[in-house]
Backbone bond lengths (Angstrom), bond angles and torsions (degrees), N, CA, C in turn:
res aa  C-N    CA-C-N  psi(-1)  N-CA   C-N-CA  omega(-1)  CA-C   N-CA-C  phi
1 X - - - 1.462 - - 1.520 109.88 -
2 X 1.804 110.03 125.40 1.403 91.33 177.41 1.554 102.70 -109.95
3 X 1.106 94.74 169.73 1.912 116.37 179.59 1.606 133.15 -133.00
4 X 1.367 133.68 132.82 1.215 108.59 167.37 0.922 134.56 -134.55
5 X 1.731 131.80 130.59 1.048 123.43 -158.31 1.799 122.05 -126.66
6 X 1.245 87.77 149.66 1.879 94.73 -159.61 1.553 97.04 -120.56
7 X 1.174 111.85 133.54 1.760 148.91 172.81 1.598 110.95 -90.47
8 X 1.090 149.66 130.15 1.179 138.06 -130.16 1.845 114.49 171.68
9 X 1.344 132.38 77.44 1.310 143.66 173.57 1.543 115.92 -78.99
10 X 1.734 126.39 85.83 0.915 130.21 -155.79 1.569 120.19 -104.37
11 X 1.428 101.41 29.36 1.852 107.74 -173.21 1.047 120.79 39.22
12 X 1.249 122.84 27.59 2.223 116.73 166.95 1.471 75.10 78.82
13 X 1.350 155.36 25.36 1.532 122.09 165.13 1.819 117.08 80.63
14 X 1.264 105.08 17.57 1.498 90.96 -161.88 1.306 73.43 -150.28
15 X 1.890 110.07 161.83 1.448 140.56 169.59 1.361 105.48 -61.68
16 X 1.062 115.32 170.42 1.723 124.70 166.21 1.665 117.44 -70.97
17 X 1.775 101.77 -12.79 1.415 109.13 176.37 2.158 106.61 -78.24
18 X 1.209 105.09 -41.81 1.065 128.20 -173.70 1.450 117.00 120.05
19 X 1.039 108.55 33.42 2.203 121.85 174.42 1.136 106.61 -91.63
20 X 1.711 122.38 121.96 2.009 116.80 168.61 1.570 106.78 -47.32
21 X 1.041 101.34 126.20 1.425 104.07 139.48 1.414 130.13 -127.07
22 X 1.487 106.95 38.64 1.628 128.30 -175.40 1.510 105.53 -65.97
23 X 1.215 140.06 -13.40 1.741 137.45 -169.95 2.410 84.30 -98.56
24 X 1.064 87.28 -21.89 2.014 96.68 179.33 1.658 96.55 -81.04
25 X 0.917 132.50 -50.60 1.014 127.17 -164.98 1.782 123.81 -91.56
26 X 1.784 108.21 -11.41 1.405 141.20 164.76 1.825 94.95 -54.62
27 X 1.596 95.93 -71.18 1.630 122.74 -162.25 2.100 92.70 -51.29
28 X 1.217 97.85 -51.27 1.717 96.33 177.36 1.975 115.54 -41.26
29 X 1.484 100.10 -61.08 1.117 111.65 -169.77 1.866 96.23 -53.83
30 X 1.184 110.41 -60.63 1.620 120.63 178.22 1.859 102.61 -16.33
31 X 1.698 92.81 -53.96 1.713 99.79 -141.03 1.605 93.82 -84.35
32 X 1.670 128.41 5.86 1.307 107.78 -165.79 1.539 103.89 -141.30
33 X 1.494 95.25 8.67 1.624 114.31 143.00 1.668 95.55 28.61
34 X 1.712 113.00 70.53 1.343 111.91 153.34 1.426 112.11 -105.13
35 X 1.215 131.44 179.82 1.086 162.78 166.78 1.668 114.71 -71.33
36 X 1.584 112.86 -49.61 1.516 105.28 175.30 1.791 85.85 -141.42
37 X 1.648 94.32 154.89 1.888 90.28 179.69 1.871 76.12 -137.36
38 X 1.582 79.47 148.74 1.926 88.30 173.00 1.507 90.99 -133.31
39 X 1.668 97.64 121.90 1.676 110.28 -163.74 2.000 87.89 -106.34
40 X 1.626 88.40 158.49 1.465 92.41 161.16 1.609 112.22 -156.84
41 X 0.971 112.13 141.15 1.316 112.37 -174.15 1.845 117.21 102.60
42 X 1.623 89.63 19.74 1.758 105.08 -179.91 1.575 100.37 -58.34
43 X 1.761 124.64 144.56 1.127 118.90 165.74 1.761 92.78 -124.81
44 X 1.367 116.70 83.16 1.327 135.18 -162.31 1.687 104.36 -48.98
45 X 1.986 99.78 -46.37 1.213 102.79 -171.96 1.570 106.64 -125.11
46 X 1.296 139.96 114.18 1.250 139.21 154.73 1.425 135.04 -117.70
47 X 1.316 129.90 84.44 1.196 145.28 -137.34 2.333 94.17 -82.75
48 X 1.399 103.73 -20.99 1.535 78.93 172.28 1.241 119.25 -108.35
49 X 1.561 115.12 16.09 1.423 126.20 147.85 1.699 108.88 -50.75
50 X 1.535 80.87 -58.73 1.737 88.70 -162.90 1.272 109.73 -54.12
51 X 1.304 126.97 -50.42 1.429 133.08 -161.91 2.038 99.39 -69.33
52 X 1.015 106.65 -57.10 1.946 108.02 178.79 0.980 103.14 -58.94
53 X 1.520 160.40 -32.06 1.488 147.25 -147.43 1.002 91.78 -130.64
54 X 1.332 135.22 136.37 1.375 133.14 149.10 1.742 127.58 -90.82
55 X 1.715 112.29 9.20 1.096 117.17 -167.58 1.821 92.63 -104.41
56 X 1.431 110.10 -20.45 1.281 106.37 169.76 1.368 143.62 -31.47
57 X 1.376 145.31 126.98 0.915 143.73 158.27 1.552 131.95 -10.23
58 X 1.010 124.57 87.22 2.068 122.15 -176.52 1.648 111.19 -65.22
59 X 1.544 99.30 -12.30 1.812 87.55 176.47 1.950 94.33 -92.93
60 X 1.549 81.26 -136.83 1.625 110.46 -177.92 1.595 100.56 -106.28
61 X 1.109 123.31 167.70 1.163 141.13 -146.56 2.154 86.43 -93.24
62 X 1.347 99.98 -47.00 1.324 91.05 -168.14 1.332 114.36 -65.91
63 X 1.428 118.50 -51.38 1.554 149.29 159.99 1.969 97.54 -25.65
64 X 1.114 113.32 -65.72 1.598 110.49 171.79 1.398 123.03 -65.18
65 X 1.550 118.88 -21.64 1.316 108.35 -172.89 1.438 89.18 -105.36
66 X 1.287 144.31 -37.59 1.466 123.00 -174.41 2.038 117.54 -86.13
67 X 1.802 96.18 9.72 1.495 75.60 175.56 1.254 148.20 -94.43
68 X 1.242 143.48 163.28 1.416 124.62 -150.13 2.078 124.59 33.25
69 X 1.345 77.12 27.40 2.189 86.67 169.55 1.617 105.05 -146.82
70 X 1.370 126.88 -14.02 1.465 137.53 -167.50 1.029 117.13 -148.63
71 X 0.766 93.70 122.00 2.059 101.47 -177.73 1.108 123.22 -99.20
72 X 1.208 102.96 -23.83 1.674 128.73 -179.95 1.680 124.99 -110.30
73 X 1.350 138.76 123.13 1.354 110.36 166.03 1.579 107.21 -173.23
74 X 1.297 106.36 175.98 1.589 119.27 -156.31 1.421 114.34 -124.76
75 X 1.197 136.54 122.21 1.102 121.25 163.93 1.645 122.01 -131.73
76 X 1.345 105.11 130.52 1.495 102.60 -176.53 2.162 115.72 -98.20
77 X 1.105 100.59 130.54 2.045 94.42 -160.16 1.942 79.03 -86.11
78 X 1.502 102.85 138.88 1.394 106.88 160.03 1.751 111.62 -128.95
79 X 0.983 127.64 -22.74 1.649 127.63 164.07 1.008 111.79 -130.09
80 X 1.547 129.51 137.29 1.753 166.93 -106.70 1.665 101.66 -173.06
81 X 1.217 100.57 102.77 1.657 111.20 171.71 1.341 105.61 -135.34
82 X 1.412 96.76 171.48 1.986 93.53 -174.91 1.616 117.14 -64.76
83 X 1.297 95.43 -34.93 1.765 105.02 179.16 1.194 142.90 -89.58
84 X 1.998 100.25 -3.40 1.639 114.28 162.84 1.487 89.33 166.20
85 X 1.389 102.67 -165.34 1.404 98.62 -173.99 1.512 92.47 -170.26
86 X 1.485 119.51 148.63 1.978 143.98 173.78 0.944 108.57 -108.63
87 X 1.384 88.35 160.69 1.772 109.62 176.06 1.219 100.44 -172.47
88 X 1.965 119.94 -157.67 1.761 114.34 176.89 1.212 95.46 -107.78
89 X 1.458 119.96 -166.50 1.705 117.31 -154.67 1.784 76.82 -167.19
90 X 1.746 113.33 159.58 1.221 111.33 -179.81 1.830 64.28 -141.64
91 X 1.481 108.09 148.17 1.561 134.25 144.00 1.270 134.03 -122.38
92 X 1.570 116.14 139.41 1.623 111.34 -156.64 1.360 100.91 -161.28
93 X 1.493 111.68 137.71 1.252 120.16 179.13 1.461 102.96 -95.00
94 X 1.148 121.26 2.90 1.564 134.79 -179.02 1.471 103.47 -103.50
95 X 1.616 131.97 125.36 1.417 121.48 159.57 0.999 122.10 -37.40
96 X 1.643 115.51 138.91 1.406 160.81 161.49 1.222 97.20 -67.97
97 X 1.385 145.80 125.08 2.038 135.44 159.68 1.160 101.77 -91.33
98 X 2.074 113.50 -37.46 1.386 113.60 -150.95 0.973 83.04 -176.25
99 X 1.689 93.74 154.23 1.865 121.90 160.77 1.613 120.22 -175.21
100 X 1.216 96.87 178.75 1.614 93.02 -162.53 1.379 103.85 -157.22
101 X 1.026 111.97 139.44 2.036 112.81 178.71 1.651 96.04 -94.79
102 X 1.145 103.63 147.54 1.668 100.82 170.58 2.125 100.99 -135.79
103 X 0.924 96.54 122.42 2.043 107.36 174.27 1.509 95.21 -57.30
104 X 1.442 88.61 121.01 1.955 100.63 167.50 1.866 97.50 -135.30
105 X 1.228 85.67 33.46 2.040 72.42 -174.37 1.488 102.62 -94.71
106 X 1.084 106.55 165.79 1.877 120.70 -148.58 1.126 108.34 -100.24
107 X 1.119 103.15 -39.13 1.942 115.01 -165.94 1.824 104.45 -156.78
108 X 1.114 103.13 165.07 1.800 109.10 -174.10 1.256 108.44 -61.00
109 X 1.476 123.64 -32.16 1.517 132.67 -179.54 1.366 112.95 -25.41
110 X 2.132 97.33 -71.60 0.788 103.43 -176.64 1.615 129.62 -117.87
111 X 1.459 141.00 168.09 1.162 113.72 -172.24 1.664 90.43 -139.94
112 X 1.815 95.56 135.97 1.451 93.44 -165.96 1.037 90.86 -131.80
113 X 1.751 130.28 177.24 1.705 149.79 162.36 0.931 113.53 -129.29
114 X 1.332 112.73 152.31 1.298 132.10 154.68 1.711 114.89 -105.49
115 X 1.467 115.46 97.88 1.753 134.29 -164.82 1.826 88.91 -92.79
116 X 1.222 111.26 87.36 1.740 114.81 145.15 1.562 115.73 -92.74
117 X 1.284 98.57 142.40 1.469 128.39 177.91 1.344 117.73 -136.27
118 X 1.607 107.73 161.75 1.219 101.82 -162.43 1.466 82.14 -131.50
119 X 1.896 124.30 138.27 1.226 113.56 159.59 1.537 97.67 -144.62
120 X 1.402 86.68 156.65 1.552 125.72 177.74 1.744 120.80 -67.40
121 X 1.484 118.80 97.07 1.682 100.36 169.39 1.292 114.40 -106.05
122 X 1.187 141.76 77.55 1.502 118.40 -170.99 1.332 100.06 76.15
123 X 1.797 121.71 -165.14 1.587 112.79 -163.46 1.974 107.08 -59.01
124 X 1.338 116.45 -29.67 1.606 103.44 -175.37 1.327 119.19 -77.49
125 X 1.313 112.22 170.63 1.389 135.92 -156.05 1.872 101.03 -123.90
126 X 1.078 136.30 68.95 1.474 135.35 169.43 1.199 104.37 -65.58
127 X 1.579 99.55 128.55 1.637 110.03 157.77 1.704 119.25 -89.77
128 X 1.182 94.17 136.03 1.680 102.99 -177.10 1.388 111.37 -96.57
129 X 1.425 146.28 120.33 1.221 122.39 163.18 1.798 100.35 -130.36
130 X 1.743 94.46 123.78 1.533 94.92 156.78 1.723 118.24 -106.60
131 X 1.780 89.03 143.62 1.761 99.38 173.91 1.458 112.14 -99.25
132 X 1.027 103.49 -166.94 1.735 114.23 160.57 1.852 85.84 170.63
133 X 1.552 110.15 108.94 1.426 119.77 168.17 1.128 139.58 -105.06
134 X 1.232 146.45 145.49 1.248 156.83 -152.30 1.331 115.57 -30.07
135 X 1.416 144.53 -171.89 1.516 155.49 -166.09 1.585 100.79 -110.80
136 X 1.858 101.97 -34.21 1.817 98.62 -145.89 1.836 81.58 -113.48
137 X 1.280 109.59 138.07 1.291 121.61 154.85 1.464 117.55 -22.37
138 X 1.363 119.10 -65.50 1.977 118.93 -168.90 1.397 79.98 -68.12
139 X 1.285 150.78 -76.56 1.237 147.21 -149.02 2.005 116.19 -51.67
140 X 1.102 92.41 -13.92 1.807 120.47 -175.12 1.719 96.43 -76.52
141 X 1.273 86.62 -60.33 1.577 104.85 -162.66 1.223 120.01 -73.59
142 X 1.393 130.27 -24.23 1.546 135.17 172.53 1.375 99.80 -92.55
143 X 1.646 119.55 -35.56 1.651 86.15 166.05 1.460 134.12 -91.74
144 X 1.271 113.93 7.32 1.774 134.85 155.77 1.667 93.86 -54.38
145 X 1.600 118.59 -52.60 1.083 115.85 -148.57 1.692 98.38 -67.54
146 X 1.610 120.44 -36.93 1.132 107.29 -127.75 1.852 86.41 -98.73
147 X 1.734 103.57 -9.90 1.571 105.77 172.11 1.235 114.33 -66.10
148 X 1.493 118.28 -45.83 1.428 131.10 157.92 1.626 111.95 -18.27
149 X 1.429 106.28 -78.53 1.291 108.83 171.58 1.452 126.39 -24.90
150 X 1.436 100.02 -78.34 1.769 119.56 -160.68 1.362 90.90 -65.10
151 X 1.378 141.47 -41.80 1.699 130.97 154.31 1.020 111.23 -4.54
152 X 1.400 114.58 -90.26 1.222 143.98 -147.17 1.573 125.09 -75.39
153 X 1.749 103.39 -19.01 1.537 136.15 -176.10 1.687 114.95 -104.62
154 X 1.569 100.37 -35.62 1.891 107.78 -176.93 1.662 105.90 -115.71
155 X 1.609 113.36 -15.71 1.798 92.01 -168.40 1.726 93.90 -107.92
156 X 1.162 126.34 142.91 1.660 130.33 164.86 1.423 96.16 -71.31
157 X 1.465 78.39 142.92 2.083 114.11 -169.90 1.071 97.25 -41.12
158 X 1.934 134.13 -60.61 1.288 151.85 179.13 1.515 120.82 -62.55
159 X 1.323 115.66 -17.18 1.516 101.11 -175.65 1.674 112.11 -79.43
160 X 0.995 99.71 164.21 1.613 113.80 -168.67 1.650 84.55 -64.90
161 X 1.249 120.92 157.45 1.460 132.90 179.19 2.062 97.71 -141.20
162 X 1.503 109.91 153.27 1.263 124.26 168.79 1.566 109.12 -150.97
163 X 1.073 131.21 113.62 1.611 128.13 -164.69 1.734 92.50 -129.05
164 X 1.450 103.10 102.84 1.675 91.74 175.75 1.704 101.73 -145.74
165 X 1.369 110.56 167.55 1.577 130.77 -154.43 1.339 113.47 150.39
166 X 1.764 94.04 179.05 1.467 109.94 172.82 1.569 111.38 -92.66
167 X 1.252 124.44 99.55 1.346 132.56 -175.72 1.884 98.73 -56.73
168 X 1.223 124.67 -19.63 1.806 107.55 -148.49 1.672 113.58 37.98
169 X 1.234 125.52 42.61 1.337 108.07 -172.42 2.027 103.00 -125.47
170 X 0.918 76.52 62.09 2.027 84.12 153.66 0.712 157.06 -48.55
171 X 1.557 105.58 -34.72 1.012 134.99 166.19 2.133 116.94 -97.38
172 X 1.278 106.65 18.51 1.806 126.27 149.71 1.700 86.91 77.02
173 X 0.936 141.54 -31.02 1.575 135.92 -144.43 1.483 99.95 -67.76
174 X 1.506 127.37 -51.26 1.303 131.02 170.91 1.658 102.72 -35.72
175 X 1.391 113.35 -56.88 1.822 116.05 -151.84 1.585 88.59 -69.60
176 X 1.407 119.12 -25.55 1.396 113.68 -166.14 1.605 123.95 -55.69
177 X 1.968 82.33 -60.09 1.447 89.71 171.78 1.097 143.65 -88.57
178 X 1.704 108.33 8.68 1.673 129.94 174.57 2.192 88.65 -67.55
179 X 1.337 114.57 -70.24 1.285 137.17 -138.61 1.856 90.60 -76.12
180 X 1.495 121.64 -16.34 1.656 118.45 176.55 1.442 108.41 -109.13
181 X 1.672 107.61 0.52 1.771 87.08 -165.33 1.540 72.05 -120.28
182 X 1.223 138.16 -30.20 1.725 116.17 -162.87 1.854 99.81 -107.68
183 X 1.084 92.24 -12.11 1.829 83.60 -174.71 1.898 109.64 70.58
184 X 1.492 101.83 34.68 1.773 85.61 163.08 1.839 112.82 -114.30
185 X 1.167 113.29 179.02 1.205 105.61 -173.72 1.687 97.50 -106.91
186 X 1.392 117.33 170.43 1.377 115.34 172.43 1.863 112.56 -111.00
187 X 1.336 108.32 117.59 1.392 113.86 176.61 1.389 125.31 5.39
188 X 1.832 102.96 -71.57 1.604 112.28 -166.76 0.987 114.72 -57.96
189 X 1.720 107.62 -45.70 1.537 115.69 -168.99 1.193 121.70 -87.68
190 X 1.464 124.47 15.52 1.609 148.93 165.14 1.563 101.03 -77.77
191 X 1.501 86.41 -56.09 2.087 82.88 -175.36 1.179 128.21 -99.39
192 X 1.877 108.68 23.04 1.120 102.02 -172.03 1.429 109.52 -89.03
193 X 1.626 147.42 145.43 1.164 137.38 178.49 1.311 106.15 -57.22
194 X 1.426 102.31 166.98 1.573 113.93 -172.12 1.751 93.30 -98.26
195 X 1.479 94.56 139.50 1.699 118.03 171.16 1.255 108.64 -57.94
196 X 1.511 118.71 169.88 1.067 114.77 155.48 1.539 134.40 -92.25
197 X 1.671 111.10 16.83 1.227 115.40 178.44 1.992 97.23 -107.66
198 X 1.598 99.19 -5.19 1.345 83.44 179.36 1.720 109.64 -102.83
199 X 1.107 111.13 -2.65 1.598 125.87 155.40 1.371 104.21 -53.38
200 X 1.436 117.98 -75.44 1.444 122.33 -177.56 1.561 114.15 -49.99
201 X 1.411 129.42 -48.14 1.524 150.92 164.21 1.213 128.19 -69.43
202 X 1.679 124.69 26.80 1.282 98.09 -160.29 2.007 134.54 -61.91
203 X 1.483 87.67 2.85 1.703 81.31 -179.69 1.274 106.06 -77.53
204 X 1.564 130.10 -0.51 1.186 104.42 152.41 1.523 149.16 -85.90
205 X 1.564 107.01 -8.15 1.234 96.55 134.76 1.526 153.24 -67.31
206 X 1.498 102.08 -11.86 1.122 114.33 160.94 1.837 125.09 -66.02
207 X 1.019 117.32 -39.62 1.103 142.64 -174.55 1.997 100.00 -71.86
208 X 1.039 102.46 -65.45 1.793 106.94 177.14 1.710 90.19 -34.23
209 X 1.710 108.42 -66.84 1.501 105.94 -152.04 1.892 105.37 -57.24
210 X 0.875 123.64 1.53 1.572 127.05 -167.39 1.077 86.03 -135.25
211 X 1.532 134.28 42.26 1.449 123.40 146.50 1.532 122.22 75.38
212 X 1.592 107.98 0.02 1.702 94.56 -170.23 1.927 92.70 -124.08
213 X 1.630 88.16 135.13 1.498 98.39 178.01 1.997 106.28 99.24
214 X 1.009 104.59 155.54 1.399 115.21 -176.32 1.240 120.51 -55.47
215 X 1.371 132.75 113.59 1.453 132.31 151.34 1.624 122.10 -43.40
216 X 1.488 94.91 148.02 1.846 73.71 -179.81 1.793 89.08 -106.05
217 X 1.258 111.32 131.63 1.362 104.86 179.63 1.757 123.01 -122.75
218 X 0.858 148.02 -169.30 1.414 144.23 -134.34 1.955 83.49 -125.47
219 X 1.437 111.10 144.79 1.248 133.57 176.40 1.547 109.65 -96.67
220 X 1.328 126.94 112.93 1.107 130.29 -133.97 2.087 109.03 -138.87
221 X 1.265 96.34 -28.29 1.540 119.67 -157.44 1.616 120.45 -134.75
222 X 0.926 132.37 82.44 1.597 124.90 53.79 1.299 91.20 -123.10
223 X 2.055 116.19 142.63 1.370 115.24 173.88 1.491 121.44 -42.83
224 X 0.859 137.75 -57.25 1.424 147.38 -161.10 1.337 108.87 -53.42
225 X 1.773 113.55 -39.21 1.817 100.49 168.79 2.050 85.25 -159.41
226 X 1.272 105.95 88.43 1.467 127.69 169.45 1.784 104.51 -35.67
227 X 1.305 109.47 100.66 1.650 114.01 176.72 1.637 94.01 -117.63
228 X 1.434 134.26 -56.09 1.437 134.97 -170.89 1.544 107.11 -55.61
229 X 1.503 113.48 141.36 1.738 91.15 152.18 2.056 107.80 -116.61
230 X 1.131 104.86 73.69 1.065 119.98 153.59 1.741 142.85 -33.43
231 X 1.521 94.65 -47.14 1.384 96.89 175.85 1.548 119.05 -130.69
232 X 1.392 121.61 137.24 1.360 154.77 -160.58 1.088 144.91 -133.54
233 X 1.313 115.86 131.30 1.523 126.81 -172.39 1.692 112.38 -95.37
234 X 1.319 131.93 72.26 1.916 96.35 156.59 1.006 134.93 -91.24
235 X 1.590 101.90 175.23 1.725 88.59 -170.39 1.864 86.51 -135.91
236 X 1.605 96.43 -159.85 1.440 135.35 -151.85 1.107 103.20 -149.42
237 X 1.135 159.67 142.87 1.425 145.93 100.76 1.770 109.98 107.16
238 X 1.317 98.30 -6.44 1.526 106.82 170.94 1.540 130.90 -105.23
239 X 1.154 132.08 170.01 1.412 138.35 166.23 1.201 114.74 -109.67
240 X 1.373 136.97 134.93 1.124 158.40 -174.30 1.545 132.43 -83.75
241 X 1.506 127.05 51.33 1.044 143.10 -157.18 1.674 114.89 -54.71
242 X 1.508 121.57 -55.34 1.754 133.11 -168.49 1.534 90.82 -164.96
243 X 1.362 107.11 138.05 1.806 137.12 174.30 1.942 82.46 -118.45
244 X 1.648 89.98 132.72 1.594 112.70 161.65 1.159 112.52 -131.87
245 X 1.590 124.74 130.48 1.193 123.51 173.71 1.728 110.07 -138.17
246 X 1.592 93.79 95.90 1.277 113.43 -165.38 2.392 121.79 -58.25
247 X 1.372 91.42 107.06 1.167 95.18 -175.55 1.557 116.96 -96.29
248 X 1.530 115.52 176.05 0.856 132.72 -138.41 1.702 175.68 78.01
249 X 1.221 146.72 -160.92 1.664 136.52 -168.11 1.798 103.62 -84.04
250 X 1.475 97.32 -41.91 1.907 95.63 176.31 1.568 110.24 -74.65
251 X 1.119 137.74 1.60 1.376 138.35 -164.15 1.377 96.75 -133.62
252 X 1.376 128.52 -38.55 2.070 113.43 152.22 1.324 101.86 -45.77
253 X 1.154 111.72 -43.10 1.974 108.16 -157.24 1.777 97.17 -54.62
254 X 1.383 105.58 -43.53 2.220 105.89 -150.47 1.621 90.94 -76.76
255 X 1.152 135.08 -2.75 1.821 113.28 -161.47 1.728 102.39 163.55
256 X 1.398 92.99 140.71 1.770 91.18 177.17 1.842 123.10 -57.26
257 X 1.655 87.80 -4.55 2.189 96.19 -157.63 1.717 66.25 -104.10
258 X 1.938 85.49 -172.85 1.169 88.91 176.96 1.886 74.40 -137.78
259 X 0.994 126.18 162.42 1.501 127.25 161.65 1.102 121.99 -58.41
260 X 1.513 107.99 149.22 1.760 108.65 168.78 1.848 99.83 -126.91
261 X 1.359 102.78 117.03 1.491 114.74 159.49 1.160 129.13 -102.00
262 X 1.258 109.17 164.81 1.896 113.85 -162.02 1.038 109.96 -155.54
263 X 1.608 129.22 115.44 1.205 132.61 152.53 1.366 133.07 -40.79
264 X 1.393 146.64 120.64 0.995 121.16 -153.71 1.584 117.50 -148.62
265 X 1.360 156.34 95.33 1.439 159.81 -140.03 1.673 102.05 -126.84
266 X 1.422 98.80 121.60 1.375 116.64 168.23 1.878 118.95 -37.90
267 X 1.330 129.03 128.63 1.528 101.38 -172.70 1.798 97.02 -82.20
């Protein structure tokens, strides 16, 4: 069975000025036609959107972006203001059974989740988890740590696993200790072709898959000319067919990220 799944940092729907561009960021989801999307940066509810624009959305942010494309979906709330409030969102044309937001935020600054879900393919049970982590390095790293954990404590060794978001991690240390303490691989660097020093070397591909040495990962941040690789797919239990990371002027326009999609086959 194949699948595909897209990772996706969509600015609350609005410019960096503060203008929707949520019907821009609808048309995105349209054009990249996955199977499951793990959003972050949903602003589900913003009531002085609603009131200034009149082209705005009358539902919820999720309700508009998954309708007539999702049938299914999740959302975990991580910041509470008078005029609406965000968090990450999972969408799926595949049943949802269950899910749960869990608080991993570090400091008052910022307020983050951890959005697990549970979906249904046929007889298996995939766990979904979307992140979106802190700004500051220590704040990176205790909540790497604490996904680590609930891994290792709530998902069975065997179940299919998908862990995707905007890591903020630039500095690789997050991807490090996801890829040595859980044993998954990361999307990009699954499908990325092999170098020609890793022809000559192959224990270093060996070495990537056991976590030691650099991933090569997908350039993600800032849309307009992708230098960060910020955002990420791992997995569990899958094979890694094609990584897309859709460029260009209509895809600066929907969100500062740009998406990362992934082909993806049960092993």
């Amino acid at each position: 069975m194949k699948l595909r799944v897209a990772t996706y940092n969509i600015h609350k729907g609005v410019t960096v000025r503060g203008r929707p561009r949520i019907h821009d960021v609808r048309m995105a989801l349209q054009a990249m036609n996955a199977d499951i999307v793990f959003l972050q940066e949903v602003q589900d509810r913003n009531e002085r959107l609603a009131a200034r624009h009149a082209g705005y959305p009358k539902s919820t942010q999720i309700e508009f972006l998954s309708a007539q494309i999702y049938e299914h979906h999740a959302y975990g709330m991580n910041a509470v203001y008078p005029h609406g409030h965000h968090g990450n969102a999972i969408l799926s044309r595949h049943t949802i059974r269950q899910f749960t937001n869990h608080d991993v935020s570090d400091h008052a600054l910022e307020k983050r989740g951890l959005l697990h879900a549970v979906s249904h393919f046929g007889r298996r049970d995939v766990h979904l988890i979307c992140v979106h982590f802190g700004l500051f390095k220590r704040s990176r790293l205790r909540q790497a740590s604490f996904l680590i954990d609930f891994v290792e404590s709530e998902v069975p060794a065997k179940a299919p696993l998908i862990i995707a978001g905007d890591f903020n991690d630039w500095q690789r240390r997050v991807d490090t200790e996801l890829r040595r303490r859980l044993g998954v691989i990361e999307a990009s660097d699954a499908a990325a072709e092999p170098t020609l020093l890793d022809r000559l070397l192959p224990w270093r591909s060996i070495e990537r898959a056991n976590g030691i040495g650099k991933a090569r990962l997908a350039r993600t941040y800032p849309a307009l000319l992708p230098w960060l690789h910020l955002d990420r797919i791992y997995l569990r239990g899958f094979r890694v067919g094609a990584v897309h990371v859709p460029r260009g002027a209509a895809w600066a326009k929907r969100s500062d990220h740009v998406p990362l999609i992934a082909e993806l086959q049960f092993r």
